[in-house]
PyMOL commands that place a pseudoatom at each C-alpha (Angstrom):
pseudoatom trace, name=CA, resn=UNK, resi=1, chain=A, elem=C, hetatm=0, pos=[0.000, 0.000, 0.000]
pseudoatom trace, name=CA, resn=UNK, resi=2, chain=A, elem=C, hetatm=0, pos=[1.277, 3.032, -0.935]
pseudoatom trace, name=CA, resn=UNK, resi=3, chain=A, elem=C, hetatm=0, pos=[0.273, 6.115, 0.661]
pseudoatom trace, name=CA, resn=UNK, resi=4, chain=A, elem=C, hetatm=0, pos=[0.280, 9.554, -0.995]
pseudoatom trace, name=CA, resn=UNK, resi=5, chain=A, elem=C, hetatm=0, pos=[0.596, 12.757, 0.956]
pseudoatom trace, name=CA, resn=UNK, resi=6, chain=A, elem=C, hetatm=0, pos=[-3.235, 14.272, -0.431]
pseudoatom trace, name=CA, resn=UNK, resi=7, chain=A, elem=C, hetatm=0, pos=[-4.265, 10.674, 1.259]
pseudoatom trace, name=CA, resn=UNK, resi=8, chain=A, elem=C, hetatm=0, pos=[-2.677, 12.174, 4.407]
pseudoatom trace, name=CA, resn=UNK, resi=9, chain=A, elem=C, hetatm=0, pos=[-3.964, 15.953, 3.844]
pseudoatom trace, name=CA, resn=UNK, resi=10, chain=A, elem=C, hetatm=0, pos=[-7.066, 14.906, 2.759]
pseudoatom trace, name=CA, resn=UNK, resi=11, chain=A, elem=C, hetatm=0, pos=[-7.958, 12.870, 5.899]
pseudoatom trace, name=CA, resn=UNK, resi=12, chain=A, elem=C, hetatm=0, pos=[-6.498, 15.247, 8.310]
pseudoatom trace, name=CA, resn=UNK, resi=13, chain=A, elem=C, hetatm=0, pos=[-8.747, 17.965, 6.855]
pseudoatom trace, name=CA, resn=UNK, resi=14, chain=A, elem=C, hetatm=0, pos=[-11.638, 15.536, 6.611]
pseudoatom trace, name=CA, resn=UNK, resi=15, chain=A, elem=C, hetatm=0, pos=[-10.985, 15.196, 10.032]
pseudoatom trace, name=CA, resn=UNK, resi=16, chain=A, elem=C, hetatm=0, pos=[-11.069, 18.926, 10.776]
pseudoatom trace, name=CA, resn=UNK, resi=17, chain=A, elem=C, hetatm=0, pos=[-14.703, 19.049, 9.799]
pseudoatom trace, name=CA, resn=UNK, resi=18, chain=A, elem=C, hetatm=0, pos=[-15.485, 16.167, 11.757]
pseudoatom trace, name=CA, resn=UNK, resi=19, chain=A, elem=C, hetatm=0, pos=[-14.091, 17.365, 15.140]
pseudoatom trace, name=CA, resn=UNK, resi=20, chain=A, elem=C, hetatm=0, pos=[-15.998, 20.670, 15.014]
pseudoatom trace, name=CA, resn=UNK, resi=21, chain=A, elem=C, hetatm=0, pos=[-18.984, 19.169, 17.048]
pseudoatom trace, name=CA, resn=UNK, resi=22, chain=A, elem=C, hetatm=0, pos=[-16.564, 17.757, 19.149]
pseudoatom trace, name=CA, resn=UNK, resi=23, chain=A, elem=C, hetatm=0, pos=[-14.330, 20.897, 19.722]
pseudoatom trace, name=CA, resn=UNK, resi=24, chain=A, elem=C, hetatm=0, pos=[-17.464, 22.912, 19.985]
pseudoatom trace, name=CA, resn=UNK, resi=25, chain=A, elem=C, hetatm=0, pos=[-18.584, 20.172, 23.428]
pseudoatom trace, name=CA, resn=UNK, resi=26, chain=A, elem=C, hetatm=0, pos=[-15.140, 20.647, 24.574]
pseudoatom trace, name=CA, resn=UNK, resi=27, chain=A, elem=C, hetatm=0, pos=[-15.493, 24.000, 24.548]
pseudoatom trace, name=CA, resn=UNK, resi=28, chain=A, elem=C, hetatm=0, pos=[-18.674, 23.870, 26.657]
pseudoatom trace, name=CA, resn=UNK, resi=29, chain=A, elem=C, hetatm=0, pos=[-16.989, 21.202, 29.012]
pseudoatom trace, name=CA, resn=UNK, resi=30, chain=A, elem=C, hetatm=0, pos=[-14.167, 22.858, 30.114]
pseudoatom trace, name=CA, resn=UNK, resi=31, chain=A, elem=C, hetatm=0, pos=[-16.689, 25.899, 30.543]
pseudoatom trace, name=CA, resn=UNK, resi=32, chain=A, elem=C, hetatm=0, pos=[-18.556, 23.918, 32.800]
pseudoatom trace, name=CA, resn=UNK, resi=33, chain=A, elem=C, hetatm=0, pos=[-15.335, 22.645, 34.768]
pseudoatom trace, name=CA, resn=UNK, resi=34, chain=A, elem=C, hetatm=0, pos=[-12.732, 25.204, 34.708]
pseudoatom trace, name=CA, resn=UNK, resi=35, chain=A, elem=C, hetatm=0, pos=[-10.779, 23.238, 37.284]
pseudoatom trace, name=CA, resn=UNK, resi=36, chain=A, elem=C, hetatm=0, pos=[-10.293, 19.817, 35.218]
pseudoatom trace, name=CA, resn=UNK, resi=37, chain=A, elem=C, hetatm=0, pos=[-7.386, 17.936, 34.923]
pseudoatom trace, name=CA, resn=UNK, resi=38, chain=A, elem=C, hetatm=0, pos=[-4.924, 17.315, 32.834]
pseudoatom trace, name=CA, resn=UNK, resi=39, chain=A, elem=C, hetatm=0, pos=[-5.443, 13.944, 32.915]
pseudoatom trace, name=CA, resn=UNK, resi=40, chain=A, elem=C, hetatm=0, pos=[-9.089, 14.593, 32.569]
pseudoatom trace, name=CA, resn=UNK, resi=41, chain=A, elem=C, hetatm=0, pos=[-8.557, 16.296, 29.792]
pseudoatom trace, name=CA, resn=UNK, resi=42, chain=A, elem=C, hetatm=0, pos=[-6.947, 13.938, 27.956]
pseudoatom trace, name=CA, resn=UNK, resi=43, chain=A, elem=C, hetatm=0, pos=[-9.590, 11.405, 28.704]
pseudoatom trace, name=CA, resn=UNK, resi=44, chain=A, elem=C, hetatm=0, pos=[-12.637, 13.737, 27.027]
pseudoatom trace, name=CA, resn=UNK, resi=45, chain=A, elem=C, hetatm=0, pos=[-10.333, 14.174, 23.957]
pseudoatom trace, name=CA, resn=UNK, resi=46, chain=A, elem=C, hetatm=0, pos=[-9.731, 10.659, 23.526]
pseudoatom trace, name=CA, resn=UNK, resi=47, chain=A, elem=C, hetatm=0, pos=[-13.270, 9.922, 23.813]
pseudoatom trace, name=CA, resn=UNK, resi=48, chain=A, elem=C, hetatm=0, pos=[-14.189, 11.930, 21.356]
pseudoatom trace, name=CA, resn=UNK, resi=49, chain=A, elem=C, hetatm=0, pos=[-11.031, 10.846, 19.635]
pseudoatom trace, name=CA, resn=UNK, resi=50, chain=A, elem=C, hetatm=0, pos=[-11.868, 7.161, 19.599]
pseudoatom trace, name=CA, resn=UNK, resi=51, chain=A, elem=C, hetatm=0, pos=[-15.706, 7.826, 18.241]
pseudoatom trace, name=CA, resn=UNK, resi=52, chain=A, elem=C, hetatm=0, pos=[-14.312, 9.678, 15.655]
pseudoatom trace, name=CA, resn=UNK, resi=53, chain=A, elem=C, hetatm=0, pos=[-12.409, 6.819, 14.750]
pseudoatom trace, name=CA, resn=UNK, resi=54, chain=A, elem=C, hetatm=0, pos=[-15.038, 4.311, 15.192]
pseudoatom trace, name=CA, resn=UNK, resi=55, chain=A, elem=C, hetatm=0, pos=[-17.914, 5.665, 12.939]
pseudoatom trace, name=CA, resn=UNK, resi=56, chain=A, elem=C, hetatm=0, pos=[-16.125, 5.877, 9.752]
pseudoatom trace, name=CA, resn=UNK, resi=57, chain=A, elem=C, hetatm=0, pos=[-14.926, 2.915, 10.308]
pseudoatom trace, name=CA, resn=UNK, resi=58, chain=A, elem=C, hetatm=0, pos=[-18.733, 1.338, 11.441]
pseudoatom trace, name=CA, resn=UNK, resi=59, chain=A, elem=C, hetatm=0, pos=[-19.546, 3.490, 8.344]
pseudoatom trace, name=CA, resn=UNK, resi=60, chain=A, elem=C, hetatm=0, pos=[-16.908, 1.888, 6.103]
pseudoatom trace, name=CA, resn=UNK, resi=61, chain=A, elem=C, hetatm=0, pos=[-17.880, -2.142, 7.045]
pseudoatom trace, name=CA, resn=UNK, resi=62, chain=A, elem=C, hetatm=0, pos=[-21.612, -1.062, 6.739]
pseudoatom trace, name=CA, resn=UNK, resi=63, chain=A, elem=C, hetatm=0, pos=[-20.885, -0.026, 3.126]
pseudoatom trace, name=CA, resn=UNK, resi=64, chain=A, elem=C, hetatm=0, pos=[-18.579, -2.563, 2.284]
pseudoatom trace, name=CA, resn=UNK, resi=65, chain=A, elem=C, hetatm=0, pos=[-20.960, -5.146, 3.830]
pseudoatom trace, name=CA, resn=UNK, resi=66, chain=A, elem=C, hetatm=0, pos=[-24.172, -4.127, 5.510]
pseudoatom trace, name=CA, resn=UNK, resi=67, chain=A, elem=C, hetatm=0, pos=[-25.597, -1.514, 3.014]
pseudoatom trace, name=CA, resn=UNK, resi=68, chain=A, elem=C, hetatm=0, pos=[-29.293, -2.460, 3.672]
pseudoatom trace, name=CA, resn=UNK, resi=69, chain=A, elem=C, hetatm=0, pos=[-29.186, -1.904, 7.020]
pseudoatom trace, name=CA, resn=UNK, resi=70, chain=A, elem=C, hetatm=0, pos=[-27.768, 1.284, 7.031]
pseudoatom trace, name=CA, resn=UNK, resi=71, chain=A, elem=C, hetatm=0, pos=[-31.008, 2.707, 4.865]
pseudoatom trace, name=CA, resn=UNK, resi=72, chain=A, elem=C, hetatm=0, pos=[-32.726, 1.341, 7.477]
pseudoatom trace, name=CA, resn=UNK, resi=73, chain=A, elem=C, hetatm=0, pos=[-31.444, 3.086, 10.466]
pseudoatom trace, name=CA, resn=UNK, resi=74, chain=A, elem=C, hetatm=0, pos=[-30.175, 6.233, 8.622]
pseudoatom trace, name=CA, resn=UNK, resi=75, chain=A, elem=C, hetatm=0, pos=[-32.894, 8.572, 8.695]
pseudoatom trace, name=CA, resn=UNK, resi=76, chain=A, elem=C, hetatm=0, pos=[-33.198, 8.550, 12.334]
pseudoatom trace, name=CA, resn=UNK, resi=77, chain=A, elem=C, hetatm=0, pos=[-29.175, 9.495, 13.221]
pseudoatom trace, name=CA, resn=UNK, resi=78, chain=A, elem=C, hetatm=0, pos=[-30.344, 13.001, 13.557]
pseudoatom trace, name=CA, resn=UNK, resi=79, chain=A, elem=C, hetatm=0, pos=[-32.871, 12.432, 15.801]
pseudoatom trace, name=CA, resn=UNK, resi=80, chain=A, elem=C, hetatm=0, pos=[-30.705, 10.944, 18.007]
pseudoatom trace, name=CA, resn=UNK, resi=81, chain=A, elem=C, hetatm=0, pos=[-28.110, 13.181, 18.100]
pseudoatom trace, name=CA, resn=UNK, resi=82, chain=A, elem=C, hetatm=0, pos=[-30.520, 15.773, 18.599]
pseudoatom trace, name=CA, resn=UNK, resi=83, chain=A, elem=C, hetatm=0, pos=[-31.980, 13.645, 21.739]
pseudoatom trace, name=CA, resn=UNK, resi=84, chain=A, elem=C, hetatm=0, pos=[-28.603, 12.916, 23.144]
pseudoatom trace, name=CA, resn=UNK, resi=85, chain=A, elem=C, hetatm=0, pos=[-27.416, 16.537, 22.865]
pseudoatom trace, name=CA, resn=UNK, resi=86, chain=A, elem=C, hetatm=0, pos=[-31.012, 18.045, 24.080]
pseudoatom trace, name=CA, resn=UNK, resi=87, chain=A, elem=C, hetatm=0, pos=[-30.715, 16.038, 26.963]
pseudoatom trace, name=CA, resn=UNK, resi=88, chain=A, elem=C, hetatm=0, pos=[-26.978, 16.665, 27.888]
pseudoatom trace, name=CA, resn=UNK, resi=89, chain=A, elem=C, hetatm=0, pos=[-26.834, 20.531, 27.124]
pseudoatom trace, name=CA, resn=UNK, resi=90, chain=A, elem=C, hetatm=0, pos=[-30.399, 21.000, 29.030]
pseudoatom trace, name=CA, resn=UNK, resi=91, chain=A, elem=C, hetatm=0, pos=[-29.080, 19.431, 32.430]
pseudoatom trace, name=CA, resn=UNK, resi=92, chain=A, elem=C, hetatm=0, pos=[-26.566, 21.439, 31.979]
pseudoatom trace, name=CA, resn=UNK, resi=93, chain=A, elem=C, hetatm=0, pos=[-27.939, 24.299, 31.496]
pseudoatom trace, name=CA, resn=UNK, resi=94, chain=A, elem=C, hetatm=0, pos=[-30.288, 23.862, 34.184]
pseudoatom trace, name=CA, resn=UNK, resi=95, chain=A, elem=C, hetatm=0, pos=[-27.434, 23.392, 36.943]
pseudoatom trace, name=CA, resn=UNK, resi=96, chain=A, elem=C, hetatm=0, pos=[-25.990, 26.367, 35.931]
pseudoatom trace, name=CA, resn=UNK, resi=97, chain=A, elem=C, hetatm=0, pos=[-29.556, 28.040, 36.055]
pseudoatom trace, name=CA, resn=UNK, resi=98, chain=A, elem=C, hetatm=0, pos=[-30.090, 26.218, 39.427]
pseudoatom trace, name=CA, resn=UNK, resi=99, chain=A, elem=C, hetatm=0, pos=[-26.555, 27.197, 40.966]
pseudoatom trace, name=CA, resn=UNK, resi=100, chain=A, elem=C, hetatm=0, pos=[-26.189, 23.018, 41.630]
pseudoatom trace, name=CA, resn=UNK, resi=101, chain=A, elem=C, hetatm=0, pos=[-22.569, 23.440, 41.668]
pseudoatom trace, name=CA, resn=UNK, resi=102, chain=A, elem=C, hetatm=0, pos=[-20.897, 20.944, 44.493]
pseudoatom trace, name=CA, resn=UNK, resi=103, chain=A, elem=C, hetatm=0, pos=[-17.167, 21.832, 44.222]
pseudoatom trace, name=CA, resn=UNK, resi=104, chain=A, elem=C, hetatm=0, pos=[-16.383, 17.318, 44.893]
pseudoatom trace, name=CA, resn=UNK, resi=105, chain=A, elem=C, hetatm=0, pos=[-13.547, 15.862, 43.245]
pseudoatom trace, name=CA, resn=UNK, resi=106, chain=A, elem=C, hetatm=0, pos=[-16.002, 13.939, 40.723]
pseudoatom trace, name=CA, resn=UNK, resi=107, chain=A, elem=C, hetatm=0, pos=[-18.343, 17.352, 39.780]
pseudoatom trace, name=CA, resn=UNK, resi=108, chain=A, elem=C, hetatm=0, pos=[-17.650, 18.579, 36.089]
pseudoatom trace, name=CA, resn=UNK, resi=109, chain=A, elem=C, hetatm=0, pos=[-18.342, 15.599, 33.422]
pseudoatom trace, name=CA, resn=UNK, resi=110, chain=A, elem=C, hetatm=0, pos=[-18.950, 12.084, 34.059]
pseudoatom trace, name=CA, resn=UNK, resi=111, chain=A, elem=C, hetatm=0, pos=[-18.480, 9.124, 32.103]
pseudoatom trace, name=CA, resn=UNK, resi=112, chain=A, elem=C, hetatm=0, pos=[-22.004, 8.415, 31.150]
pseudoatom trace, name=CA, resn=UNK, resi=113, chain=A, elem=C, hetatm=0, pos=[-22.307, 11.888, 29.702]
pseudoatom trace, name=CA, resn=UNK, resi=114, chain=A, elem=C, hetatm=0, pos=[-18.883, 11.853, 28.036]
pseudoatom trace, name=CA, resn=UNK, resi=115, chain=A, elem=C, hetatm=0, pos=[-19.665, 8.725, 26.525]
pseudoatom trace, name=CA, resn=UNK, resi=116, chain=A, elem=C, hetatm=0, pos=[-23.257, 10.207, 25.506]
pseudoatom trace, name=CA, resn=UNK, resi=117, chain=A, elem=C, hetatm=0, pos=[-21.357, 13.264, 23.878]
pseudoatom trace, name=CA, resn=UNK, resi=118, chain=A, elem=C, hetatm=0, pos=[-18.720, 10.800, 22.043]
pseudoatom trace, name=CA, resn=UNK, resi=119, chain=A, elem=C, hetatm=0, pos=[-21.656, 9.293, 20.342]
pseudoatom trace, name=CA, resn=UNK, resi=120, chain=A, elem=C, hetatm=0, pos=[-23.910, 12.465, 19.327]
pseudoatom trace, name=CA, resn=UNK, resi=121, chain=A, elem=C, hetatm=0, pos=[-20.754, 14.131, 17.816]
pseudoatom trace, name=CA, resn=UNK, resi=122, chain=A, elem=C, hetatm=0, pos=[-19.863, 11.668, 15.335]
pseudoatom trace, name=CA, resn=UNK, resi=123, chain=A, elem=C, hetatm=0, pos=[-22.578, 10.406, 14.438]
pseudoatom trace, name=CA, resn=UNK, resi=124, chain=A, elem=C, hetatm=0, pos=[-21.824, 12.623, 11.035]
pseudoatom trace, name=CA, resn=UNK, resi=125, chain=A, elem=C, hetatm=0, pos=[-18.757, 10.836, 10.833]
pseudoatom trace, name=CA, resn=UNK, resi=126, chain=A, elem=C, hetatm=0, pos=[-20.518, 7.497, 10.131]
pseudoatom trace, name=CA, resn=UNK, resi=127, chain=A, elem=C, hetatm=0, pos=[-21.851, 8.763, 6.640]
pseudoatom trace, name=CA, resn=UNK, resi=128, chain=A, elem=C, hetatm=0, pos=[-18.241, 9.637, 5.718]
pseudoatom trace, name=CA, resn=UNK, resi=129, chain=A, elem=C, hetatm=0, pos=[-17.546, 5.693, 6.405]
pseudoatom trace, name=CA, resn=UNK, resi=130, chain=A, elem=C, hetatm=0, pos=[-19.262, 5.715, 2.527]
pseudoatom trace, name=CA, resn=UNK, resi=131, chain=A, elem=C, hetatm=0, pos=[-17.228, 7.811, 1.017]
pseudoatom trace, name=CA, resn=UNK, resi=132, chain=A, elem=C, hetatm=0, pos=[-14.490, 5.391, 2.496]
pseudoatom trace, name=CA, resn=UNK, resi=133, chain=A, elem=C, hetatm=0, pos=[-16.204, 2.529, 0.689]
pseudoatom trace, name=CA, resn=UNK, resi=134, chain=A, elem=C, hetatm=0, pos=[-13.942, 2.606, -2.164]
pseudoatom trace, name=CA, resn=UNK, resi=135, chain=A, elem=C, hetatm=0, pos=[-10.816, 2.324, -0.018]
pseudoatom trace, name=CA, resn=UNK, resi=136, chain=A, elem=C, hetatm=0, pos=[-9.381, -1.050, 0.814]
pseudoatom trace, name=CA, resn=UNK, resi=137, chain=A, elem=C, hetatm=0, pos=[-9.283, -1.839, 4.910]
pseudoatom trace, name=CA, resn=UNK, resi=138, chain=A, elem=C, hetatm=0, pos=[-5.990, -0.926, 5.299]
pseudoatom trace, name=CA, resn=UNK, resi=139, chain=A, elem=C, hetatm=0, pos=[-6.721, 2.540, 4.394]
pseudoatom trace, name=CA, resn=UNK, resi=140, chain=A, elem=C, hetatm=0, pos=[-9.916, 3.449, 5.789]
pseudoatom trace, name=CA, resn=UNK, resi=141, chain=A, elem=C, hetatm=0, pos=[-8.059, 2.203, 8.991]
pseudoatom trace, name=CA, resn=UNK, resi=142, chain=A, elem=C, hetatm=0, pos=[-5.177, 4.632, 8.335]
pseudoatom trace, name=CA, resn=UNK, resi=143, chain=A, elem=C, hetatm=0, pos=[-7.725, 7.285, 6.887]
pseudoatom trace, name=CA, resn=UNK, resi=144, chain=A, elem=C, hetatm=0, pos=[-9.677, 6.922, 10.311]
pseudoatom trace, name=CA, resn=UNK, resi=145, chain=A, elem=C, hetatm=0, pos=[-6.710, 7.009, 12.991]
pseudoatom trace, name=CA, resn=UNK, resi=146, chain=A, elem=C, hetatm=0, pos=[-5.177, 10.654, 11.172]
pseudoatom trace, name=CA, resn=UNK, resi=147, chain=A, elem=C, hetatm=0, pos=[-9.330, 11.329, 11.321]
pseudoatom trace, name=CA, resn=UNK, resi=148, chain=A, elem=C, hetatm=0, pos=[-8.763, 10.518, 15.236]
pseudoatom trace, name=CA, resn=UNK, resi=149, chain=A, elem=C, hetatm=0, pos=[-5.516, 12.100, 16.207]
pseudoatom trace, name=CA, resn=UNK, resi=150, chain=A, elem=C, hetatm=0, pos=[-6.965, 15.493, 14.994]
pseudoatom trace, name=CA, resn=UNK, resi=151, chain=A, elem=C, hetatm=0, pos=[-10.021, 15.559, 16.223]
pseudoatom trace, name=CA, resn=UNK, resi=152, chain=A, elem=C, hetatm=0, pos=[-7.915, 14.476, 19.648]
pseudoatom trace, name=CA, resn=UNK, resi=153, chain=A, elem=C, hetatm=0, pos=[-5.450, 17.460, 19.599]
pseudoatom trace, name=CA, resn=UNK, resi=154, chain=A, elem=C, hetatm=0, pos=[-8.113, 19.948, 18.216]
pseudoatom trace, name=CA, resn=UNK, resi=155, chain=A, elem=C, hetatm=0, pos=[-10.417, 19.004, 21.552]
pseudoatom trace, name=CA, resn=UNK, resi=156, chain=A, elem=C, hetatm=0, pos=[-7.315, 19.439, 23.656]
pseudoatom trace, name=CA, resn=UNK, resi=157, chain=A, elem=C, hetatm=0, pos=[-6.693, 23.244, 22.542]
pseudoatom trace, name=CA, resn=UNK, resi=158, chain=A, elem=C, hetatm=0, pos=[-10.763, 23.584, 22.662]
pseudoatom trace, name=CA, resn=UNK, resi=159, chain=A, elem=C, hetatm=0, pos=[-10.495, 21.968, 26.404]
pseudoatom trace, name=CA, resn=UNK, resi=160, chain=A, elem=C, hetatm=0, pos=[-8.089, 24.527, 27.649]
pseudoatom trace, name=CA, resn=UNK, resi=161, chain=A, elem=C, hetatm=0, pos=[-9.616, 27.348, 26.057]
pseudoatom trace, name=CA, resn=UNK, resi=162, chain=A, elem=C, hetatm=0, pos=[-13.050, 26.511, 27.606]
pseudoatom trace, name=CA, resn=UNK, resi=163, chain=A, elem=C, hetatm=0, pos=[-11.184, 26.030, 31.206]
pseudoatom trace, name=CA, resn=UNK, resi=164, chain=A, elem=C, hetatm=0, pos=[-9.944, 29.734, 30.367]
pseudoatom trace, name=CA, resn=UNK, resi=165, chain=A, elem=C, hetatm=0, pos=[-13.707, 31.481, 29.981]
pseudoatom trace, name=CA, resn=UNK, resi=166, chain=A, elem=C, hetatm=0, pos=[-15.212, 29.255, 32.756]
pseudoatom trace, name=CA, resn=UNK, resi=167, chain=A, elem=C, hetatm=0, pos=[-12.484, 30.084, 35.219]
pseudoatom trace, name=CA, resn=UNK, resi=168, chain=A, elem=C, hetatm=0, pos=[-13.699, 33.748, 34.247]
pseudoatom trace, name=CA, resn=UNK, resi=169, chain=A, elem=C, hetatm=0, pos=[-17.334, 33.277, 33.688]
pseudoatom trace, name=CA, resn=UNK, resi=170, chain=A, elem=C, hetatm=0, pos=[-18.098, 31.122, 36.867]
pseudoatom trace, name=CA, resn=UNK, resi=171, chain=A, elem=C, hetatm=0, pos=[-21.666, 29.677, 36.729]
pseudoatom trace, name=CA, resn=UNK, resi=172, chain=A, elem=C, hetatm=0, pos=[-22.955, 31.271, 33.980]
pseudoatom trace, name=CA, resn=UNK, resi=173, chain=A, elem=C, hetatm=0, pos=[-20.701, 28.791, 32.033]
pseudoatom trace, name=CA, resn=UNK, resi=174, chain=A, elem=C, hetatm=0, pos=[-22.764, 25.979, 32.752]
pseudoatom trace, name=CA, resn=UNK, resi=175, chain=A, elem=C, hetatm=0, pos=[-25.938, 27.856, 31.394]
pseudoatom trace, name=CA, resn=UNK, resi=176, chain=A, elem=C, hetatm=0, pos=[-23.880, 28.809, 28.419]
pseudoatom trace, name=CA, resn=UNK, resi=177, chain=A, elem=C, hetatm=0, pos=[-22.109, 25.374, 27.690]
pseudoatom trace, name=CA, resn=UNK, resi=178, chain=A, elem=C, hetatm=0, pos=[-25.778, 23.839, 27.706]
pseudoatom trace, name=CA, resn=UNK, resi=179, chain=A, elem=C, hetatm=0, pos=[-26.765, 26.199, 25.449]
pseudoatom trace, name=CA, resn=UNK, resi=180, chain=A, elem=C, hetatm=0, pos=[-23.866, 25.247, 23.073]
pseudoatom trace, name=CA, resn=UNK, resi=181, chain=A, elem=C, hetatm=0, pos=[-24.972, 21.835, 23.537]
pseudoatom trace, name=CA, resn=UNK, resi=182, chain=A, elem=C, hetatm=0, pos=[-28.119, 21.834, 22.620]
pseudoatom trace, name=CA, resn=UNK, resi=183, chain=A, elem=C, hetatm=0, pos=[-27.027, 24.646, 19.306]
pseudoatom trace, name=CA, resn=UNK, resi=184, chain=A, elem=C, hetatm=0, pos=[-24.993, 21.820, 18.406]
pseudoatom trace, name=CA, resn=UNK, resi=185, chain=A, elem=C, hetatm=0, pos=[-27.722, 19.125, 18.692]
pseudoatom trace, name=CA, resn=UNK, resi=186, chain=A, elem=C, hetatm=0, pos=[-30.238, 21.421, 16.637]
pseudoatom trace, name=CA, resn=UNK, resi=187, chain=A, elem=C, hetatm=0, pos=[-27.720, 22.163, 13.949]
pseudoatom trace, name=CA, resn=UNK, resi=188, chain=A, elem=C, hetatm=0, pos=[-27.058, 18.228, 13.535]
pseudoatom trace, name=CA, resn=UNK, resi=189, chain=A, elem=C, hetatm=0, pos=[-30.667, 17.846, 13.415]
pseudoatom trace, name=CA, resn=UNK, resi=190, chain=A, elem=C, hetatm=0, pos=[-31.495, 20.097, 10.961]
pseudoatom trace, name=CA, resn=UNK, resi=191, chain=A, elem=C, hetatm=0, pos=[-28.865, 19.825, 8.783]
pseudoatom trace, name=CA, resn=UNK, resi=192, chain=A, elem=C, hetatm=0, pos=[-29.219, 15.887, 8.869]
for i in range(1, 192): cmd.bond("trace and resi %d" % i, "trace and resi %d" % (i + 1))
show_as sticks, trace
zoom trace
């Protein structure tokens, strides 16, 4: 297999686009916990890293080999990003509304809603798994880890910059990163 650098540039910037939902969350969780971690940090981009990795490639195998179900289930992806993100961003939103902030080691994001976020902001990335159809599995493997890695260090800057403006904005951050949240979900829902 030989790989040519627009292979390289092409899935870095396809991965670019991708991450935008993803950097967009970050943004909004690191508003919402201005105090997180490094290691924390690196944990929410990976998970958004690793979903961005997985639906291409979910989208890739159901093209190469599941094509019927896919036009089964694809007209209600939006839908369900839309619920996820409506349901994440509005909790959030309402804590911040409330002023249900308990300053414990665990507040800020939890796993159940990271993993809930991983899924509603990629779930655009599992159409692009068809336009990886024609690409042997070798490459749509390659195509999705560069797809990864940049969605990974774009949620990283997006992290710290969020951490900045909540340090600064306090608790109207959480009313404002729910609000992001459920932009986000809308968006993905309309444009669908």
């Amino acid at each position: 297999m030989t790989i040519q650098p627009s292979f390289i540039l092409n899935s870095i910037l396809l991965g670019v686009g991708l991450a935008m939902d993803a950097v967009s969350v970050s943004v909004a969780n690191g508003l919402e916990d201005p105090g997180i971690s490094r290691k924390k940090s690196f944990g929410i981009a990976g998970t958004f890293a690793f979903f961005q990795w997985l639906m291409p490639m979910l989208g890739w195998f159901f093209v190469t080999f599941l094509l019927s179900l896919f036009r089964v289930i694809a007209p209600f992806l939006p839908f369900v990003s839309l619920a996820l993100l409506l349901y994440i961003g509005g909790k959030l939103a309402l804590e911040g509304i409330r002023g249900d902030s308990e300053e414990t080691p665990d507040s800020g994001i939890g796993l159940k809603a990271l993993l809930l976020q991983g899924i509603a902001t990629s779930i655009d990335a599992l159409s692009v798994g068809f336009t990886l159809a024609s690409y042997r599995a070798a490459e749509a493997l390659l195509s999705s880890v560069l797809i990864a890695l940049t969605t990974f260090f774009l949620c990283l800057g997006a992290l710290h910059a969020g951490k900045q403006a909540g340090a600064v904005l306090n608790r109207q951050a959480k009313v404002i990163g729910g609000l992001i949240l459920i932009i986000i979900g809308a968006r993905i829902f309309i444009t669908g």
